[in-house]
N, CA, C and O atoms as a GROMACS GRO file, in nm:
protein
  504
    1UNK      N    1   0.550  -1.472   1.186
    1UNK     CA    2   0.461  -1.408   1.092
    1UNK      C    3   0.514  -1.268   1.060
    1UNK      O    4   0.538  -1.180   1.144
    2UNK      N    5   0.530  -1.259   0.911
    2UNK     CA    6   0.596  -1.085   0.876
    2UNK      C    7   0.460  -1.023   0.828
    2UNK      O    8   0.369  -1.062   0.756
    3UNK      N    9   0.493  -0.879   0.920
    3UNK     CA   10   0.314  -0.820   0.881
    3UNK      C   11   0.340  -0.706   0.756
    3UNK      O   12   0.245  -0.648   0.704
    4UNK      N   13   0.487  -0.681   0.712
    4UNK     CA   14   0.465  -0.617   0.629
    4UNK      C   15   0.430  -0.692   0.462
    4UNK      O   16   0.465  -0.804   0.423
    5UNK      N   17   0.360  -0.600   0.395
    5UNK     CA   18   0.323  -0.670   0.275
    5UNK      C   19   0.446  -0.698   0.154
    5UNK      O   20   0.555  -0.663   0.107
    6UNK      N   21   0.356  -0.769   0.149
    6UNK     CA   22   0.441  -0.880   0.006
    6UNK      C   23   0.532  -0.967   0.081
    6UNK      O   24   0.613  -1.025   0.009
    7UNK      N   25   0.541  -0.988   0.190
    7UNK     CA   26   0.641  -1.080   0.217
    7UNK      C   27   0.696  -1.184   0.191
    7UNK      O   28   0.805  -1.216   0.239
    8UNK      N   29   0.631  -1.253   0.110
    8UNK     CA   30   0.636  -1.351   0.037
    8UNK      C   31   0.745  -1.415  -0.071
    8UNK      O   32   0.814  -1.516  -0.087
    9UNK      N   33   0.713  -1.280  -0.139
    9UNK     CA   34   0.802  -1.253  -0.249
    9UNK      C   35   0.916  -1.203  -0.232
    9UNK      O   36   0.964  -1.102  -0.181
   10UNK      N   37   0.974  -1.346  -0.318
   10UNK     CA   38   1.106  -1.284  -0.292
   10UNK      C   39   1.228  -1.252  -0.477
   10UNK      O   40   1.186  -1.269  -0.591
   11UNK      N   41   1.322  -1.220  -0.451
   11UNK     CA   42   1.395  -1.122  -0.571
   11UNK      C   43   1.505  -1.183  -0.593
   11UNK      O   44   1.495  -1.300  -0.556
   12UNK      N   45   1.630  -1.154  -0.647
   12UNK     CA   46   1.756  -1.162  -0.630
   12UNK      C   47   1.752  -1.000  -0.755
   12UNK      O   48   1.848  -0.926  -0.732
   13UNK      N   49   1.686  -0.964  -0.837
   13UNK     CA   50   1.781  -0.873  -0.915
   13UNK      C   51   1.696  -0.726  -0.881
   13UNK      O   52   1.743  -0.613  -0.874
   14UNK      N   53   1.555  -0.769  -0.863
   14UNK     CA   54   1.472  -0.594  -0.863
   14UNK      C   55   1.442  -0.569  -0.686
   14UNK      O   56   1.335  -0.560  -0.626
   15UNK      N   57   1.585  -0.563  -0.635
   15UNK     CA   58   1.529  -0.566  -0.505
   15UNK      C   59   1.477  -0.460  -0.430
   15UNK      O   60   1.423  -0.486  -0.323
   16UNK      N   61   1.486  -0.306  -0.483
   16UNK     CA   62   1.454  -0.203  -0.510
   16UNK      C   63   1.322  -0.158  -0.550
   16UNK      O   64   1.266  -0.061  -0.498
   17UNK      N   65   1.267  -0.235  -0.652
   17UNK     CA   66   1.164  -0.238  -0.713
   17UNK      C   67   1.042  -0.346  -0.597
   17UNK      O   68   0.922  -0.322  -0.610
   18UNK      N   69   1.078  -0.438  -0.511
   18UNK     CA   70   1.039  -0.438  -0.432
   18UNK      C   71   1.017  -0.406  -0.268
   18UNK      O   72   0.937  -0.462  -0.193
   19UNK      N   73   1.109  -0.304  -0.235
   19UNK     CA   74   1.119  -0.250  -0.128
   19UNK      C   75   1.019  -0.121  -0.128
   19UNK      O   76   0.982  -0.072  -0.021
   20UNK      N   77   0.962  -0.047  -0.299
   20UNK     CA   78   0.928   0.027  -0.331
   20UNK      C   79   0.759  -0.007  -0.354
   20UNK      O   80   0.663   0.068  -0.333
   21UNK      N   81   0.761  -0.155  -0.408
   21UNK     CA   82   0.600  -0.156  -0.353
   21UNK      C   83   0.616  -0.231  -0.201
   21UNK      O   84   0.511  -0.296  -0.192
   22UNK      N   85   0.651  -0.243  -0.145
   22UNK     CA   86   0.599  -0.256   0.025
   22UNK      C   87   0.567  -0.150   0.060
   22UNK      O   88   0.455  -0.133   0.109
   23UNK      N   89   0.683  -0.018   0.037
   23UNK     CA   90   0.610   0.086   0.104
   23UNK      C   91   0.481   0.179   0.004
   23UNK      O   92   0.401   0.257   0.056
   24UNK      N   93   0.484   0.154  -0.112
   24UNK     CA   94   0.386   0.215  -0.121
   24UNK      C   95   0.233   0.152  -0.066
   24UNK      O   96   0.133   0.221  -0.045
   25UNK      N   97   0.245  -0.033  -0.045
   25UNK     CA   98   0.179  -0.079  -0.020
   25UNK      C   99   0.162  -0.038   0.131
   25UNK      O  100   0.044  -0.016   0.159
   26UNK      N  101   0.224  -0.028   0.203
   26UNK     CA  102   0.262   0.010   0.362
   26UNK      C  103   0.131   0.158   0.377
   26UNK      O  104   0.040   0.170   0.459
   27UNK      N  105   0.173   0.256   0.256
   27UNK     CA  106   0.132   0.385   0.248
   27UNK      C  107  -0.080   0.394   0.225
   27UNK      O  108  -0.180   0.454   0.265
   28UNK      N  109  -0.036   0.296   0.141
   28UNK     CA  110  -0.160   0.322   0.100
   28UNK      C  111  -0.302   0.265   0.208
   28UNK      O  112  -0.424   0.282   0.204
   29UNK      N  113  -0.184   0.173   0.324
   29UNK     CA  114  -0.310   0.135   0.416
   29UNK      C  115  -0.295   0.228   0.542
   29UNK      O  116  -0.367   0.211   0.640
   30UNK      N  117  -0.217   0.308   0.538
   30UNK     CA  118  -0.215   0.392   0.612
   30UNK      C  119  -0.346   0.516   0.548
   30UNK      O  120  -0.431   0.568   0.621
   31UNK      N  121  -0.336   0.533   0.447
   31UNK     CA  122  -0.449   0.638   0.368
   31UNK      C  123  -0.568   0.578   0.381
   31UNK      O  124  -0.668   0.649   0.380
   32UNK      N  125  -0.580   0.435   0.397
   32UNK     CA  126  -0.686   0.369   0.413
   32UNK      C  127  -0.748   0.390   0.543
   32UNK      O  128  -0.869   0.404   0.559
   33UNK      N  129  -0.665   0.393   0.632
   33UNK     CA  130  -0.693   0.461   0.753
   33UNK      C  131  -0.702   0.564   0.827
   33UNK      O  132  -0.741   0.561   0.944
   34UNK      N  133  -0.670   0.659   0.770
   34UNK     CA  134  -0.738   0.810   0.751
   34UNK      C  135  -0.840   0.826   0.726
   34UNK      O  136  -0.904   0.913   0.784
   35UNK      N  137  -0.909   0.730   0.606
   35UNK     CA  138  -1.023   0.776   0.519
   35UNK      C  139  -1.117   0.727   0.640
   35UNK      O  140  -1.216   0.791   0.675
   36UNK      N  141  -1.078   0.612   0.697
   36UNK     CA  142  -1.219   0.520   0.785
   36UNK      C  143  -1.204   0.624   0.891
   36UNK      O  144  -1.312   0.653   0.942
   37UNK      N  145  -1.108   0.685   0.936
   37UNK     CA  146  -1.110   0.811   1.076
   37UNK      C  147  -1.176   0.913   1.053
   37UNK      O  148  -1.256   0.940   1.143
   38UNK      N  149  -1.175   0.983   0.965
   38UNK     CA  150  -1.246   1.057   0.880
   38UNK      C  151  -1.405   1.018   0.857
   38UNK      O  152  -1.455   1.126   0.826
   39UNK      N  153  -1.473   0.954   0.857
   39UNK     CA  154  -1.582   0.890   0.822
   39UNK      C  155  -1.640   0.881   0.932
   39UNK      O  156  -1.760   0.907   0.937
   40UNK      N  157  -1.569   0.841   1.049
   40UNK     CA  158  -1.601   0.797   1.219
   40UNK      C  159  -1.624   0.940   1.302
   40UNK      O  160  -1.656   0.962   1.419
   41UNK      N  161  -1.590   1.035   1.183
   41UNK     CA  162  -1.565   1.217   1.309
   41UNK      C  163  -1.647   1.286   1.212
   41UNK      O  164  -1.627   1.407   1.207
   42UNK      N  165  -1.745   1.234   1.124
   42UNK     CA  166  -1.838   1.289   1.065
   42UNK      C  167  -1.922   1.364   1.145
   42UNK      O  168  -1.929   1.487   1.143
   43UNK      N  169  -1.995   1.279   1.224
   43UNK     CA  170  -2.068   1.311   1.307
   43UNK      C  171  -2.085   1.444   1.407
   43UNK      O  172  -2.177   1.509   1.458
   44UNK      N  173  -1.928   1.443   1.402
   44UNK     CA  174  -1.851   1.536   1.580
   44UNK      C  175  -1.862   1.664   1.466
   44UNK      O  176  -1.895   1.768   1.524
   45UNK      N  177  -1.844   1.681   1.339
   45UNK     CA  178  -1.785   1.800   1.261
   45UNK      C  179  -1.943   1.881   1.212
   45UNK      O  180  -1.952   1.943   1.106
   46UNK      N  181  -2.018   1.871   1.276
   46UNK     CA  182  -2.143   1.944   1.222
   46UNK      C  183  -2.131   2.121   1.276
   46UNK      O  184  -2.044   2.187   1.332
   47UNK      N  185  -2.239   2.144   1.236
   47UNK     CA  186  -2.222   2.291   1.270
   47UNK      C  187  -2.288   2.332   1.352
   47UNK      O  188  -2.403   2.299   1.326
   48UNK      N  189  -2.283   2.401   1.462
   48UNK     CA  190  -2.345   2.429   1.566
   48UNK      C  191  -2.349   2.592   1.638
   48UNK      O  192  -2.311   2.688   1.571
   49UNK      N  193  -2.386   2.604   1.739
   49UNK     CA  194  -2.385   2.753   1.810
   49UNK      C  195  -2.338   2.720   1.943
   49UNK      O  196  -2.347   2.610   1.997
   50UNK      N  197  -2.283   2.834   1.997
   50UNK     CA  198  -2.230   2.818   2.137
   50UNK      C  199  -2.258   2.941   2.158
   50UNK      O  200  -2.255   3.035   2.079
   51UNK      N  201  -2.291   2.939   2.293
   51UNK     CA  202  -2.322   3.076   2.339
   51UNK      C  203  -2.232   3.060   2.527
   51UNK      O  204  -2.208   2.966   2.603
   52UNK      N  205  -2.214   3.172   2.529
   52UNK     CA  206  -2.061   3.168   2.638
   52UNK      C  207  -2.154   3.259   2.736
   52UNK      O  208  -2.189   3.372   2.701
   53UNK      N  209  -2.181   3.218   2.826
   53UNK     CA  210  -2.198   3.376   2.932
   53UNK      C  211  -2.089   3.443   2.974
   53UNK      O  212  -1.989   3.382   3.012
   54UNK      N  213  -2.094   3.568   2.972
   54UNK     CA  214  -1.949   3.651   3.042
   54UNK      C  215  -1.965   3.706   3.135
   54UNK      O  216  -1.866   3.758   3.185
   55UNK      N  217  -2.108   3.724   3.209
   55UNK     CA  218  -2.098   3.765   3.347
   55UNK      C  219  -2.199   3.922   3.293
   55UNK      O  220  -2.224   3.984   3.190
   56UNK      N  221  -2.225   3.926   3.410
   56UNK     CA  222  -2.336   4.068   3.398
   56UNK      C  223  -2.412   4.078   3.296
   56UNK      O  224  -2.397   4.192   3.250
   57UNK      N  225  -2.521   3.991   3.206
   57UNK     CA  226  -2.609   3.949   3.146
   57UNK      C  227  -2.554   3.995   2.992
   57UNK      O  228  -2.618   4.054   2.906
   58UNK      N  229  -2.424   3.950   2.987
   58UNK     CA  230  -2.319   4.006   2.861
   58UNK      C  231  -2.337   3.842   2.778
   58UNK      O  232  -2.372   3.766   2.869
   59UNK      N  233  -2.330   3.787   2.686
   59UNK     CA  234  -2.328   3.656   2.571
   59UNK      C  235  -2.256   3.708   2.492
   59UNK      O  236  -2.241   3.824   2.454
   60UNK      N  237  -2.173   3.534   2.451
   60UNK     CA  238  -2.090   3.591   2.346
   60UNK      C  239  -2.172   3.472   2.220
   60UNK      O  240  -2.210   3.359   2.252
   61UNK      N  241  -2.177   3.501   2.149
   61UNK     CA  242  -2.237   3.349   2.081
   61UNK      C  243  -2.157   3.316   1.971
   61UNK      O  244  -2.136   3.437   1.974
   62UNK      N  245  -2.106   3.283   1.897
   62UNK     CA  246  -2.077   3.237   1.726
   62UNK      C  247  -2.111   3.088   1.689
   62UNK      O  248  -2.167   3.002   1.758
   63UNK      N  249  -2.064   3.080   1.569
   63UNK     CA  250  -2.111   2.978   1.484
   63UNK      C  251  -1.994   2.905   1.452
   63UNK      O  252  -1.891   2.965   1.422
   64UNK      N  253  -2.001   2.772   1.456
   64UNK     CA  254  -1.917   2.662   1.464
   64UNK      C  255  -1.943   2.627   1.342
   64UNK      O  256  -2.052   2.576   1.315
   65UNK      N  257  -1.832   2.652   1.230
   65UNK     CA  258  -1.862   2.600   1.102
   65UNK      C  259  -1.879   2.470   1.067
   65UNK      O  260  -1.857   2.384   1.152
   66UNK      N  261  -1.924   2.432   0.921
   66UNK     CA  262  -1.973   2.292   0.940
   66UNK      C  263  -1.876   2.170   0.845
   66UNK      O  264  -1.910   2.136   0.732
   67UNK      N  265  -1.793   2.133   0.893
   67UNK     CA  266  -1.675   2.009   0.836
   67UNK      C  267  -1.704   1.922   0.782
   67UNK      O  268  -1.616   1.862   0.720
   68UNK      N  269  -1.874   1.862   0.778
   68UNK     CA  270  -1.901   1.747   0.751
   68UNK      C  271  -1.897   1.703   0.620
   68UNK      O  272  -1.889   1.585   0.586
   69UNK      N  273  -1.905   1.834   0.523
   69UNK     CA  274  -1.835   1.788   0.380
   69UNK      C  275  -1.710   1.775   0.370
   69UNK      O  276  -1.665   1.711   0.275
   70UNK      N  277  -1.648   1.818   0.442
   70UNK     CA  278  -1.480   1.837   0.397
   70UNK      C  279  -1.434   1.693   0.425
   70UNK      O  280  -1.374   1.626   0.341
   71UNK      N  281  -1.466   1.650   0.544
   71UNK     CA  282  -1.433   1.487   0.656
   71UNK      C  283  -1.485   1.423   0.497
   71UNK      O  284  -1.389   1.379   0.435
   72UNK      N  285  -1.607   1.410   0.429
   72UNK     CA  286  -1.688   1.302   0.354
   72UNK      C  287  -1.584   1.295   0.228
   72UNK      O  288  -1.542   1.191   0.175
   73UNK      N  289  -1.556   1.414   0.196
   73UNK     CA  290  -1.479   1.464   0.047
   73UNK      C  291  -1.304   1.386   0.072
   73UNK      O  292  -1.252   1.338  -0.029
   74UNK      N  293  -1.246   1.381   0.174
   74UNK     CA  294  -1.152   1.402   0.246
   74UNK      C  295  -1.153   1.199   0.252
   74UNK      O  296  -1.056   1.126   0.232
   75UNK      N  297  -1.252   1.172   0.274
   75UNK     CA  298  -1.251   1.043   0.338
   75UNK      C  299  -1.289   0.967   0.202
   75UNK      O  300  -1.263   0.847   0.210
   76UNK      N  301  -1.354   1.010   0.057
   76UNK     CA  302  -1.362   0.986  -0.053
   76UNK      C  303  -1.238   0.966  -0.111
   76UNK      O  304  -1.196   0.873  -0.180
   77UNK      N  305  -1.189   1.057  -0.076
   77UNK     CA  306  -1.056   1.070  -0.158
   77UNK      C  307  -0.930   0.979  -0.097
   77UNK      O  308  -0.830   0.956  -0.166
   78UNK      N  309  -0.945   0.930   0.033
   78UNK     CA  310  -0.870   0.885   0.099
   78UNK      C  311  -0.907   0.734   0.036
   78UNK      O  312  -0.822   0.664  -0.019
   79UNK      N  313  -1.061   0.690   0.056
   79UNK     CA  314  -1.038   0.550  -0.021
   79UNK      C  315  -0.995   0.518  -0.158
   79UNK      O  316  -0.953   0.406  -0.188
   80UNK      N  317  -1.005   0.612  -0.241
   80UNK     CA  318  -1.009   0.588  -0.376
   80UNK      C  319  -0.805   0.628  -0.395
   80UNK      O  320  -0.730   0.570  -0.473
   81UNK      N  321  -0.771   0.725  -0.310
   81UNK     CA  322  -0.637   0.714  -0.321
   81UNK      C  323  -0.525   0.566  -0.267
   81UNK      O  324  -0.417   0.520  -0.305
   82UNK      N  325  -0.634   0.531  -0.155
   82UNK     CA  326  -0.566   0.441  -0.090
   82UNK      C  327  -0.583   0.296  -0.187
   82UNK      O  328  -0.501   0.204  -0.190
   83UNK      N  329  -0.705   0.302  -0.261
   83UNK     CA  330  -0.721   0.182  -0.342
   83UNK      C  331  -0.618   0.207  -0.477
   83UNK      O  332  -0.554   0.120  -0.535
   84UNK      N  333  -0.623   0.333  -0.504
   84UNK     CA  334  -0.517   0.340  -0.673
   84UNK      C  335  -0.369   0.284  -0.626
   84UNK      O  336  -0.328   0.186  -0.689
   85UNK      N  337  -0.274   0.341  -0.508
   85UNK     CA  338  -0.197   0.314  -0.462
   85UNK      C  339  -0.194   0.162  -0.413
   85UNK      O  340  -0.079   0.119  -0.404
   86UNK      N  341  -0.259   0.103  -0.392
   86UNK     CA  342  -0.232  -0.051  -0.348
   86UNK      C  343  -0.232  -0.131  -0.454
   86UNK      O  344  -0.166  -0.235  -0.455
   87UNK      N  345  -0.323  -0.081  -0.578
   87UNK     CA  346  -0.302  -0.185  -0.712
   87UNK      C  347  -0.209  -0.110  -0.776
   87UNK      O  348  -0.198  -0.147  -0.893
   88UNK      N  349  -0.136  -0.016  -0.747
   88UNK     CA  350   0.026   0.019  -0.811
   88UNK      C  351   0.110  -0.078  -0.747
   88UNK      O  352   0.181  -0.152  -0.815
   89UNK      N  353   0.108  -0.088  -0.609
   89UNK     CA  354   0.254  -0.116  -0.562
   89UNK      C  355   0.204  -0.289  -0.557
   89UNK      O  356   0.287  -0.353  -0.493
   90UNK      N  357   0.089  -0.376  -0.609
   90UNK     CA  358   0.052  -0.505  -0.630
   90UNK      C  359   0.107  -0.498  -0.812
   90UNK      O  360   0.148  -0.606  -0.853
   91UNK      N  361   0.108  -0.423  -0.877
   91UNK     CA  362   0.154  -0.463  -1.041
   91UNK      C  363   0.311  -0.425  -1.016
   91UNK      O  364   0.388  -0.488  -1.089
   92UNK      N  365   0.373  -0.331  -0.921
   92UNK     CA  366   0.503  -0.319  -0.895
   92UNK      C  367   0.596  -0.478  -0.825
   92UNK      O  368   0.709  -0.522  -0.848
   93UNK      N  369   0.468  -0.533  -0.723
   93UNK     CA  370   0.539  -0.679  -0.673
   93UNK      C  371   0.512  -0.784  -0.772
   93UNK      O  372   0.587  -0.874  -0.809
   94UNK      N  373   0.393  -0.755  -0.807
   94UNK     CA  374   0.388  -0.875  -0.970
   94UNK      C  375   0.486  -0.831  -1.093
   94UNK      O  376   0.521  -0.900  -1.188
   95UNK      N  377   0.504  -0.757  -1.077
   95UNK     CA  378   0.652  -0.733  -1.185
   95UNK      C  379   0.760  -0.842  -1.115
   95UNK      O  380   0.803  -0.937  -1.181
   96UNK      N  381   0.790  -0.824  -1.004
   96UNK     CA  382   0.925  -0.851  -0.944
   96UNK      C  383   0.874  -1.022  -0.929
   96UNK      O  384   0.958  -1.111  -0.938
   97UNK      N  385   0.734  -1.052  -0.906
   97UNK     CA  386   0.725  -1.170  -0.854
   97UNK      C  387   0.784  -1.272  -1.038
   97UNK      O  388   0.875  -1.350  -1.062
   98UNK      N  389   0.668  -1.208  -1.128
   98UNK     CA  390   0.686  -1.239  -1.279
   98UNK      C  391   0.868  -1.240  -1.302
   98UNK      O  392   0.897  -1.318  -1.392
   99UNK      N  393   0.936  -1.201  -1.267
   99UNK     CA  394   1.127  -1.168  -1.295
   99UNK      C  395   1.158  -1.260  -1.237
   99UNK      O  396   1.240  -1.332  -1.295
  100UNK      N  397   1.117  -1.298  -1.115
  100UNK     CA  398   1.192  -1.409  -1.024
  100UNK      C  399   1.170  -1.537  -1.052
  100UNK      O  400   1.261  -1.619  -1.042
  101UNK      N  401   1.018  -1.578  -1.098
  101UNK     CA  402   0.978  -1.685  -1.148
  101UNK      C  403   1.058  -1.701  -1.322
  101UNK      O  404   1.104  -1.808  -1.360
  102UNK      N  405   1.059  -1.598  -1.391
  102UNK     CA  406   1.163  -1.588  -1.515
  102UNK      C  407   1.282  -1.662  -1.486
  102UNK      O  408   1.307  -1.777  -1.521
  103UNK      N  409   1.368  -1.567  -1.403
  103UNK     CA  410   1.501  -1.609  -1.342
  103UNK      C  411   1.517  -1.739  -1.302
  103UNK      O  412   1.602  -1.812  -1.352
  104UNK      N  413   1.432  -1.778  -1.204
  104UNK     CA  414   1.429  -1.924  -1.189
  104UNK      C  415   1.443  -2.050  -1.307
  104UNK      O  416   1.526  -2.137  -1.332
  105UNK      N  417   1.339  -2.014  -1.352
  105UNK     CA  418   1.305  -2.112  -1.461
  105UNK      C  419   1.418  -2.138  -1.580
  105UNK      O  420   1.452  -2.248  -1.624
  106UNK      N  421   1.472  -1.988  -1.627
  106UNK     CA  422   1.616  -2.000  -1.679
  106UNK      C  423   1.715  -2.064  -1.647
  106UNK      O  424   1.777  -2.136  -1.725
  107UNK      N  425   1.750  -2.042  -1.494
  107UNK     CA  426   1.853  -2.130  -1.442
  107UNK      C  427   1.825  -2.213  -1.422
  107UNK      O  428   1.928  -2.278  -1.406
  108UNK      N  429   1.709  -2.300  -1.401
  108UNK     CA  430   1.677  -2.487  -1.405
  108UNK      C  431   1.704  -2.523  -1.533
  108UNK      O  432   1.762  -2.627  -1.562
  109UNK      N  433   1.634  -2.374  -1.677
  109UNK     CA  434   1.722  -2.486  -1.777
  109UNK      C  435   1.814  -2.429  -1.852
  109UNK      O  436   1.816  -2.431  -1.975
  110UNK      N  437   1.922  -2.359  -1.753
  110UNK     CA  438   2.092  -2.350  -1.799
  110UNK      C  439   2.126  -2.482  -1.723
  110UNK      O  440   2.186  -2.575  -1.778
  111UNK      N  441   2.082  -2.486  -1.583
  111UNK     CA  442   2.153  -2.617  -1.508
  111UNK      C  443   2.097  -2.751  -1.535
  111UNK      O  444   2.147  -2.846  -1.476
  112UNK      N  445   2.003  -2.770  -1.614
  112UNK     CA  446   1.969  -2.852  -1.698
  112UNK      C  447   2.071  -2.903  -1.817
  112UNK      O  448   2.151  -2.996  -1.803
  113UNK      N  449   2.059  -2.842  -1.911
  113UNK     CA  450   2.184  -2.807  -2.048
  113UNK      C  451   2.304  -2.840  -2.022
  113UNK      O  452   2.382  -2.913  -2.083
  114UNK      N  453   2.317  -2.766  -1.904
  114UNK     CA  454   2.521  -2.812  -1.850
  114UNK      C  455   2.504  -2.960  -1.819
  114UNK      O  456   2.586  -3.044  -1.859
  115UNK      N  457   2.356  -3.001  -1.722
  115UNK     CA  458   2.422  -3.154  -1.653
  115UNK      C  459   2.418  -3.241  -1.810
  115UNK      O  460   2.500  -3.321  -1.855
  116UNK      N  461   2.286  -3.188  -1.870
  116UNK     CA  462   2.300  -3.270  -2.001
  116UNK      C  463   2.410  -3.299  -2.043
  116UNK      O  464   2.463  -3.410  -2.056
  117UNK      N  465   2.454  -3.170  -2.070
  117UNK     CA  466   2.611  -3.201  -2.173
  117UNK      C  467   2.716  -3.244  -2.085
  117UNK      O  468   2.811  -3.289  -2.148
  118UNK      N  469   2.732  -3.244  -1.952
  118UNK     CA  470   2.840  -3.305  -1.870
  118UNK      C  471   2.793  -3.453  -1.842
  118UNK      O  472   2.843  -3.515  -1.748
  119UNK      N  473   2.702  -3.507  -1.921
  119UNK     CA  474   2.635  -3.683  -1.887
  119UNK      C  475   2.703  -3.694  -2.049
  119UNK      O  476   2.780  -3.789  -2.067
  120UNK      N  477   2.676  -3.603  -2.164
  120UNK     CA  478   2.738  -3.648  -2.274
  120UNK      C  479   2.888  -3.639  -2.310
  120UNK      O  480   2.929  -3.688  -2.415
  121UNK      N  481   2.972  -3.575  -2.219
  121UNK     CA  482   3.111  -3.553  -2.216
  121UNK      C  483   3.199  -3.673  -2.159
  121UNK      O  484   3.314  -3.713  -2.176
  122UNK      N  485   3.053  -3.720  -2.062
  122UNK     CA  486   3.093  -3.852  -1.986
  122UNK      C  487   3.063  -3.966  -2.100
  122UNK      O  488   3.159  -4.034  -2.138
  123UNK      N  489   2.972  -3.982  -2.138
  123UNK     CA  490   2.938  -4.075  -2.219
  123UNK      C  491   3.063  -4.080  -2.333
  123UNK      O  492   3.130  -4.177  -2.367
  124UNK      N  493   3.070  -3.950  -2.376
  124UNK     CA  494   3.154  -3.942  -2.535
  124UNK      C  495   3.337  -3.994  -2.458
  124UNK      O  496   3.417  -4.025  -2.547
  125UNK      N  497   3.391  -4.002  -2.316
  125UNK     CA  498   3.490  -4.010  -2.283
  125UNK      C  499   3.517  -4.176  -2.285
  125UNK      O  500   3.615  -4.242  -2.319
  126UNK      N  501   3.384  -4.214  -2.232
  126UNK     CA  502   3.438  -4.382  -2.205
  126UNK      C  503   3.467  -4.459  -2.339
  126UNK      O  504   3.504  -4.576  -2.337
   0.00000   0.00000   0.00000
């Protein structure tokens, strides 16, 4: 089993053009997985107070700023990037898949045409 994407598909002329959507396809589930990490540390990123004792009835206190928009904004952007990027590098392998099925089909009927005319070269000889 090959876990990278598009494996399927295969090339002989845009082989470039498919090495280029795997990885963007590769990329974009990696962004996909940022965004869901991001979403999961919502929680942890709120804003809070701490107060420190330092000894001899001295406090230090401050304020723990609050992340939980940035993680949400951050994790928005991560799905919607990770989704634009995966239907690029899916119209980048349907290009290559659409060329190969082209290519094919041409050469069944060039090698078609030749056997034709090499059954009529035979025929026209006897």
């Amino acid at each position: 089993m090959k876990i990278y994407p598009y494996s399927s598909i295969k090339t002989v002329n845009l082989g470039p053009l498919l090495f280029a959507a795997r990885l963007i396809g590769f990329i974009s589930f990696i962004l996909f997985a940022i965004a869901i990490t991001l979403l999961i540390m919502v929680p942890f990123l709120e804003s809070g107070v701490i107060t420190r004792e330092l000894g001899s009835g001295a406090t230090l206190t401050f304020n723990r700023p609050n992340y939980t928009g940035l993680a949400l904004v951050g994790s928005l952007w991560g799905v919607i990037s990770a989704l634009a990027t995966l239907a690029f590098s899916g119209l980048c392998a349907a290009v290559v898949s659409i060329e190969h099925t082209y290519t094919q089909s041409k050469l069944a009927m060039v090698n078609k045409l030749d056997t034709n005319s090499r059954k009529q070269v035979d025929v026209e000889n006897q």
